[in-house]
Every structure is written in structure tokens, then in C-alpha cells.
N, C-alpha and C positions, 0 to 999 in steps of 0.2 A: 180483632175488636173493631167495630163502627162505630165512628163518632156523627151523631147526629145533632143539627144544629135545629131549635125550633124557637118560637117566640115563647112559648111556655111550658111547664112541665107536665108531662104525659099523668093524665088520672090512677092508671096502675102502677105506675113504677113506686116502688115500698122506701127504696134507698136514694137517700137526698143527700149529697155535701158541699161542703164551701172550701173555700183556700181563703184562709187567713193572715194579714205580716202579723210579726212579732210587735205588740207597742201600738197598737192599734185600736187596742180594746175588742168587746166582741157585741159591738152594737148592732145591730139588725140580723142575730142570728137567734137563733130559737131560744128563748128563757133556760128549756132544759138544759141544752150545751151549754150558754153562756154562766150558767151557777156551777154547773158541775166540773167543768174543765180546768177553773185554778184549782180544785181539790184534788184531781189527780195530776196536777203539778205541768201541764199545758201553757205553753208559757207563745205559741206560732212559731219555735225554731222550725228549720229546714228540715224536714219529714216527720215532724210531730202528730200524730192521728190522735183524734179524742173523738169517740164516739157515746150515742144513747138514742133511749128508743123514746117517742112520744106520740101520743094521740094528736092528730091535727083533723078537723072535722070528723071527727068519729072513723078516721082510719089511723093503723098503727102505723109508724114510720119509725125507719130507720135512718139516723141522723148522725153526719159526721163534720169536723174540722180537719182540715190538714193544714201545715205550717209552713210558711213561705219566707221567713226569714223578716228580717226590716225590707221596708220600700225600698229604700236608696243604698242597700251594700250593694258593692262592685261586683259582687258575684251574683248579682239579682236573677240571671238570666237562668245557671246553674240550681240556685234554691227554690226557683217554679218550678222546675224540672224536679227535683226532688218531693215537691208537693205534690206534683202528678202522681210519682212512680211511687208514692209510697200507699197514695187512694189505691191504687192497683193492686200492691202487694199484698193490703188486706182483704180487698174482697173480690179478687181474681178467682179465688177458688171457694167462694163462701156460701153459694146456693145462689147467692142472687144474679139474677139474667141483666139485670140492669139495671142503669144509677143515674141520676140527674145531676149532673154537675154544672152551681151556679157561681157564675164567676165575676157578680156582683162586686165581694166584696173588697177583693184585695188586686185583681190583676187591670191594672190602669189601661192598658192599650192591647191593638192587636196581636205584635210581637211580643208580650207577654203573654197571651192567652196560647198565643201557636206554643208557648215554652211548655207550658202547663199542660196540652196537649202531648207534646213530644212526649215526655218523659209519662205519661199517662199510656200512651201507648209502648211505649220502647220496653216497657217494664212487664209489657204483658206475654212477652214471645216468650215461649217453653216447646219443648220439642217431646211430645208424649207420642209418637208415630209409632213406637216398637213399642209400646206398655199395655201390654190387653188386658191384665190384671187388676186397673188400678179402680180403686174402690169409687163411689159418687161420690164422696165426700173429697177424693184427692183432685177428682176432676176441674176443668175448668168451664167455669160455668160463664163469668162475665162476657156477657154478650154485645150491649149495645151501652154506649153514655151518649144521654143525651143532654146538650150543652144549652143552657139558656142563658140569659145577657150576655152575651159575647161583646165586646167590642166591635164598633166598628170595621171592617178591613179583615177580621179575625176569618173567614172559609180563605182567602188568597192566602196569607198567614199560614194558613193549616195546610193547603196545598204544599206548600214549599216545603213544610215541615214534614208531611206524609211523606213525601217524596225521599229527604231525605232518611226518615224511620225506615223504610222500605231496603234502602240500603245495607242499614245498621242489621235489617233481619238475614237478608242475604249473608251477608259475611258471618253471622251466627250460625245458621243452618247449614253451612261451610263447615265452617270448624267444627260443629256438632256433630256429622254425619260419620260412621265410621266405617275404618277402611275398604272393606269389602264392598261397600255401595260408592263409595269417594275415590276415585283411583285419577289417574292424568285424562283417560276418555274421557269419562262419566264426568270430568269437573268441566270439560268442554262441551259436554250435552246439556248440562243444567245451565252455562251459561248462556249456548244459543238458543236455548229456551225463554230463558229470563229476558234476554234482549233481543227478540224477535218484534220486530215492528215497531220500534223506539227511536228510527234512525242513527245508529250507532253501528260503525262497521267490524265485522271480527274479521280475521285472518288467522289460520292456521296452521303449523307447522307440522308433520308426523317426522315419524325418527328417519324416512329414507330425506327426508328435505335439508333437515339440520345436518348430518352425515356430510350431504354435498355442500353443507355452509361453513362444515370444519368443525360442528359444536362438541365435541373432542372431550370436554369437561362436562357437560351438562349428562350428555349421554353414559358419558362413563361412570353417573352415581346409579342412574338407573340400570344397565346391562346387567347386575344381577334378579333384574325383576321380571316375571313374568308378564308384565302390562305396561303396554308400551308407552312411551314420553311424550309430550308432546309441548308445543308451546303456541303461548294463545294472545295475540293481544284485538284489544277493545279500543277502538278510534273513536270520536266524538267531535266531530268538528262544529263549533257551536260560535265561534268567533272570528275574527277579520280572515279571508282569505290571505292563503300567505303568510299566517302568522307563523312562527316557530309554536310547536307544542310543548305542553307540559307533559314530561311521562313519570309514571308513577310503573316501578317495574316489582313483583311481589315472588318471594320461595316460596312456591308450591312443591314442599316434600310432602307426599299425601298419606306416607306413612313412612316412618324411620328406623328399622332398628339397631341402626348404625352401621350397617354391614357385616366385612370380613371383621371391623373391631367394634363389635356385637354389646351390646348397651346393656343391663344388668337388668334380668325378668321384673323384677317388683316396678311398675311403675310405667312399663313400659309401652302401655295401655294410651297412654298418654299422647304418644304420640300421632295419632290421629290426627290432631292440629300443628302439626309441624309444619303445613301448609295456611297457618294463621296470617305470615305475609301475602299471598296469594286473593286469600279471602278478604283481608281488608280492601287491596285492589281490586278486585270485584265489587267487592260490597258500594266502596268509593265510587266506581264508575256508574252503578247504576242509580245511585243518591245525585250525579249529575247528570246523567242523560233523562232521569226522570224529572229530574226541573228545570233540564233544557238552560244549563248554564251557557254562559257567553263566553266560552273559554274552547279552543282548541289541547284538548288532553286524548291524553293513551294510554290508557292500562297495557301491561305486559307480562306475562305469569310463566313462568318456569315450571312444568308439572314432570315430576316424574316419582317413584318410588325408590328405596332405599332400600334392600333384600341383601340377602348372604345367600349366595349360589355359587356354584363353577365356574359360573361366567361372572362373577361380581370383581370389581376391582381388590385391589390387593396395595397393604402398606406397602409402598416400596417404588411401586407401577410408579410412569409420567405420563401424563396427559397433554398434548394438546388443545387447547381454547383454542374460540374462533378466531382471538387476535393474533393467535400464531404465540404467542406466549406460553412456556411450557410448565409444567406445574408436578410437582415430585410430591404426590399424596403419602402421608406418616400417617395417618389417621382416617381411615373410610368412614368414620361418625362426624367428620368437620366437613360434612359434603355442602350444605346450603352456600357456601361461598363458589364452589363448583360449578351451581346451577344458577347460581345470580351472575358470575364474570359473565358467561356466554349473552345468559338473557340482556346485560349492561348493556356489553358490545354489540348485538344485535339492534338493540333499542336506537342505538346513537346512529349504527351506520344508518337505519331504517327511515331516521323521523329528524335529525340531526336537533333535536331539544333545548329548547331556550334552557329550562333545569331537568335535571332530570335524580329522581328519588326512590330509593329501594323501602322496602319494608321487611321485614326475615325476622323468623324466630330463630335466631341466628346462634347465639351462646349460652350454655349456663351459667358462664361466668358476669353476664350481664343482670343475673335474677342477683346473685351472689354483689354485687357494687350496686343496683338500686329496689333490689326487692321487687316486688307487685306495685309500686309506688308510682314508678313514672321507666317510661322505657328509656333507650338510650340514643341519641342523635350525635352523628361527626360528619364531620360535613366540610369539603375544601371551599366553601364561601361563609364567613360566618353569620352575613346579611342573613341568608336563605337557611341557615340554620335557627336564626330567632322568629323568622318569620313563621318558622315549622315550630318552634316552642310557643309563639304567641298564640300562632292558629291552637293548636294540643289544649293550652290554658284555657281557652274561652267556651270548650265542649269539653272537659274532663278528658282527654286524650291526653296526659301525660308526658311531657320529655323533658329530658335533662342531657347538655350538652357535653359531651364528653370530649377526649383532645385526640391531635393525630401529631406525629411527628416524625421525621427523620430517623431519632433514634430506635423507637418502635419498628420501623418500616426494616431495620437489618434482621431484628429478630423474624426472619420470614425467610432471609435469602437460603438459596439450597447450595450445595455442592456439585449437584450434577445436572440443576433443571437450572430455571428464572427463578422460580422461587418454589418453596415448600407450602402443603396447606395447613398448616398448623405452626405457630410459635412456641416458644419454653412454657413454662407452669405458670409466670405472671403475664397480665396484661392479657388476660383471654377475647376480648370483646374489642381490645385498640388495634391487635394485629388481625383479628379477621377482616375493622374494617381498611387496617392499609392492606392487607389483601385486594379488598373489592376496588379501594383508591389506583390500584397498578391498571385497571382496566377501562377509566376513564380516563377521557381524551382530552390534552390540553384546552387550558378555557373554556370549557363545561362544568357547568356548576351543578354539583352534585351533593346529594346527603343519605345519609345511610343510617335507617331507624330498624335499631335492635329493639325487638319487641314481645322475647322472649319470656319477659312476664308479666306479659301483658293481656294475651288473648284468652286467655281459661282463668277461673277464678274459685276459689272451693269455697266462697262465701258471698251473699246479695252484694250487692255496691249501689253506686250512685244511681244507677237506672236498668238495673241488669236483675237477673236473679244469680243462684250458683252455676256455674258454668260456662260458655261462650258467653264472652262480653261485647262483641263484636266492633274490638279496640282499634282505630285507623281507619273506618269508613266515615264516623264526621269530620275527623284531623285532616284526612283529602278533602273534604266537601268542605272546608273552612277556609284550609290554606289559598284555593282555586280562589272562594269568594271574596277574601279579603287580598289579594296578590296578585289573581289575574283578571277577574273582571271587572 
């Protein structure tokens, strides 16, 4: 979608709308809407649409409101984003090529318009690349919005805002793509693809390099896969020489079927996104290196696949990790904690990290304690753990802080290893991540976002449609802008 900013509205375009708050009244909006809209019970809530059609100079138009909430709620920022992505949701696919959007009446400033913006765009990505069947009528037609009274400041505004959307799609197109196209190469072609000439450095790792770095765990989820592992990370130095970075390390299992302990057919389709940590990390990196933040950060992505073959690991097997730490697998479907130690420890010896932060669709026991609501965050600083819920709150990225402790921490130890990868039947989500806690290094601050029901969706949301929500690329772009620069 193009957003086009002009002094006034284009003579052809048919479809005109506004954002309107709640409380507001509906003065300077066309007679039609303004009689017709309290009768269909339009009141400006957060994504309220009310549309009609009227004559203006003897052409027909087509005439909409969307609802912005009050002026002054705390979540001001969130309910223009919802007024965007709800104009979008209707007439994304509705025949019309394009729509005037005046923003006269309710968005006071710049940074409100870029919101109205964002969620106008972020609302519009669908992935129809495989559909050759679908009818005109399913298609997507919206083409261009062209934006009149903008605020002030409001194209700088929309740049930053682009920048980051652009992110949020990547990590969609991630998680969306399925396995046979998405494998551990192919997620490392599309990325030095996407960040070819952005100044962002990548580095990466193929299986003979990790082999000689000891990655022991990482490799051993994928050795029953026929396509090799690799690990990727994305540098960005954008701030004070010498500073410590921030790294953001993501599970890229690019598909899962649990292995030798083989996951149940119905459903298992699904797994495609099991690299949803991965893709947020992506997504994240390029929502900063596209707006050229002032932060030194690093993405860091574990890629590998999860298969049942001869050579795949087996309950029972011990693994060595690169910290030398040995690890007694009961379960070849608890692998993302596998491929996160290695990538942790890699990350720290590599970059040695002011913090440093996982993302993993990591248990289903974490969907099972917060639903699709809000992911889960543990974290041995708990500063750096609210700073990651604050940033989550202010972009609908969701966290809720869960605990870690001592006593949790035994349910892990093994008999014959360091420790085992799986705990007893309670606490599925605390012992994975004192799992991942055993591999960070004293006085490194670290948090570990379970995000397992987070990145796919089977119903539209705050700015998404059904499907990839592309959950954890503005959580990073937030957390960075509010913490590090």
C-alpha cells in the first residue's frame, strides 16, 4: 500500500474518510454520516466504522468515519492505530484502488497521524503469493491512500513509522512462509537479501564452523534433518563506539515435528512458525536498521530443523553445548531450548552484551497459563524485565512476568548429565526457562520471552488480519527506543 501525502483530494478518488474521537460530536463531517451514524449506534469507539454514500458536486462518494477513541485516553496511541487498521480491514479488498484519508478532524499532531498511519498500513499485509484461484472480489485491490491535512512533521513521522511497519511485515512473511520454502539456508538468503545495503553486518555460521565451536546442542536438534543448520546474526552499530550491545537472540526451529518424540498429525501443520522467535528477531532488526537507530544491537537466530530420521537424536542421548555443559535429552520435542543455549552462549562470548534477550516459541505450556493474551517473560534482572513489559504495553506486544527460582531450577537436574531438557508435568514454561538461565553468565542481564501464543492467530486482532501477527518486532523496536537510545 502507498501512502500519499498531498495538499488536497485527488478529483477521481470515490472513497473519502475521517477518524473521529469518541465525544467529539461529528461537526465538519458530511450531513449524511453525521444523521446517519448515531442510528446505527456509532458512538467513535476504537475501530468503529460507519459508512454511506452521498452526492458532492454531482459525483457519487463514498463516505466513511472511523473511531478513535477519546482524545486524552492513555492508550491514545494504540486506539489511532486501530482507527487506521480498521479503514483498511474494510476496504482492503472492496474494489476500491483508493481512498482519501482526511485527518482534519481528530488526530492533533504529527505523532498521532504516523499512529493512524501505522496501523493503516500494518493492517494491510496478506500473503496471497500461492492463491491463483482467488476470485476479484477476494482480491486486494486498495492501492494508494492519499492523506490530506496531515499535521505538521507528520512524512518525518511516517518515515520512522514505515520503517518500523516494514519490520512488523518481515517477521509476518517469516512466520507465514512454509516449510519447504523456509528452511535454516533459505531464512539466511532472504535475510541478506532484505539487509543488502542498509549498513547492518551479518555473519554466518554453517554446521562445519559451529561443529569446531562445540555447538553440540544446537546441531543435535537438527542432525536428523536433511537441510543443514546454520546460525545467523545481524549487527547494527548505530551508537557510541565502544558501547556494549544489546542482543536480541531468536528460535528459529523452521519446522518441528518433534522428532524421535514425534508430535500428534492433526495440527501439526502449524509448525511452520516455530521459528516465530527467529522472525521477530529479524523483523526487529530491520524496523532498526531501517530507522537508523542510535543503539548498538544484534540479532542472533538459531536456524535449524526438527525431523525423525536415523541420524536424529534419540530420548536418552547427552549432548554437549558449547559451554561445555552436558545435557541428558528425555524429550527430542523440548528442542528450542537446545538451540537457544548454544546460540546464548555464542551471543555472550561473541558481543559480551550490556543485556541480552531471547524470544522462542518455546512451550505449550505457556499458551495453557496466559492464553493468546500476553506472552511470557523471566528474567534474572527484574528492571529489564518491566522495561520489556513496559515497552510490550505501549505497542500491544503483550508480556506478563512470570518467576524463576531455586526450587524450580532442581526439577531439571539429571542423573547422568548437568541437567536434563525437560522437567516433571508441572511448571512447563519456569523450567525451560531455568534451563536457558544455566547458560547465562554471571552478571549478564538477561530475559527470556516465551512467545508461544503469540505469533499466529486464528482471528483479526488489534492490527493484524487471521494469521501471522508479526508479535516481537515493535516490542524490540520499543524496548531499544525507550532503554537504549
Amino acid at each position: 500500500m502507498q501512502i500519499n501525502f498531498t495538499d488536497s483530494a485527488p478529483d477521481n478518488v470515490r472513497l473519502h474518510v475521517q477518524i473521529v474521537n469518541e465525544g467529539d460530536g461529528l461537526e465538519g463531517i458530511d450531513e449524511v454520516l453525521a444523521e446517519g451514524a448515531p442510528t446505527a449506534r456509532f458512538r467513535g469507539k476504537p475501530g468503529q466504522v460507519f459508512e454511506g454514500f452521498a452526492k458532492i458536486d454531482g459525483e457519487l462518494r463514498r463516505l466513511a468515519i472511523s473511531g478513535a477513541g477519546e482524545a486524552g485516553a492513555d492508550n491514545r496511541r494504540l486506539n489511532l492505530e486501530r482507527a487506521g487498521a480498521a479503514l483498511t480491514a474494510k476496504y482492503l479488498r472492496s474494489g476500491e484502488t483508493d481512498m482519501v484519508l482526511d485527518l482534519a478532524s481528530a488526530v492533533e499532531d504529527a505523532e498521532e497521524a504516523g499512529a493512524a498511519l501505522a496501523g493503516l498500513c500494518m493492517r494491510s499485509w496478506s500473503m496471497d503469493d500461492y492463491r491463483t484461484k482467488l476470485s476479484k472480489e477476494k482480491k486486494v485491490s486498495l492501492e494508494t491512500v492519499h492523506v490530506i491535512n496531515a499535521p505538521e512533521g507528520t512524512l518525518a513521522a511516517w518515515d520512522r513509522e514505515l520503517a518500523i511497519t516494514k519490520g512488523v511485515d518481515f517477521t509476518r512473511m517469516l512466520v507465514t512462509q512454509p516449510a519447504n520454502l523456509l528452511y535454516p539456508e533459505s531464512f539466511v538468503e532472504v535475510c541478506q537479501k532484505m539487509f543488502k545495503d542498509t549498513g547492518a553486518e551479518l555473519t554466518v555460521l554453517d554446521e562445519a564452523q559451529m561443529e569446531e565451536l562445540g555447538m553440540g546442542a544446537l546441531l543435535g536438534v537438527g542432525q536428523g534433518s536433511v537441510r543443514e543448520s546454520r546460525l545467523l546474526a545481524i549487527r547494527w552499530n548505530g551508537g557510541e563506539e565502544g558501547e556494549k550491545p544489546t542482543v536480541f537472540v531468536g528460535k528459529g526451529v523452521t519446522f518441528d515435528t518433534g522428532g524421535i518424540s514425534l508430535k500428534p498429525g492433526p495440527g501439526m501443520e502449524d509448525m511452520k512458525w516455530d521459528m516465530g522467535g527467529a522472525g521477530a528477531v529479524a523483523g526487529g532488526m530491520l524496523a532498526l536498521v531501517g530507522r537508523k537507530a542510535k543503539a548498538n544491537v544484534v540479532g542472533v537466530v538459531g536456524l535449524v530443523e526438527n525431523m525423525p530420521d536415523g541420524n536424529a537424536i534419540r530420548p536418552g542421548d547427552v549432548l554437549t553445548s558449547m559451554s561445555g555443559q552436558t545435557i541428558e535429552v528425555l524429550n527430542t520435542d523440548a528442542e528450542g531450548r537446545l538451540v537457544l543455549c548454544d546460540a546464548l552462549h555464542w551471543a555472550q562470548e561473541q558481543y559480551d552484551p550490556e543485556h541480552i534477550v531471547d524470544f522462542a516459541t518455546l512451550t505449550g505450556a505457556m499458551i495453557i497459563a496466559l492464553g493468546n493474551e500476553h506472552g511470557g517473560v523471566f528474567a534474572n534482572d527484574d528492571d529489564l524485565a518491566s522495561q520489556l513489559v513496559s515497552a510490550g504495553k505501549s505497542v500491544n506486544d503483550k508480556l506478563w512476568q512470570m518467576p524463576l527460582g531455586p526450587a524450580y531450577d532442581k526439577l531439571i537436574d539429571s542423573p547422568i548429565a548437568d541437567m536434563k531438557n525437560i522437567g516433571g508435568r508441572g511448571a512447563g514454561s519456569i523450567t525451560a526457562a531455568q534451563f536457558l538461565q544455566r547458560f547465562i553468565k554471571k552478571d549478564t542481564k538477561w530475559a527470556h520471552c516465551d512467545i508461544a501464543g503469540m505469533v499466529w492467530s486464528d482471528k483479526p486482532g488489534h492490527a493484524h488480519d487471521k494469521g501471522a501477527t508479526g508479535y516481537g518486532a515493535r516490542l524490540i523496536n520499543q524496548f531499544i527506543a525507550d532503554n537504549v537510545e
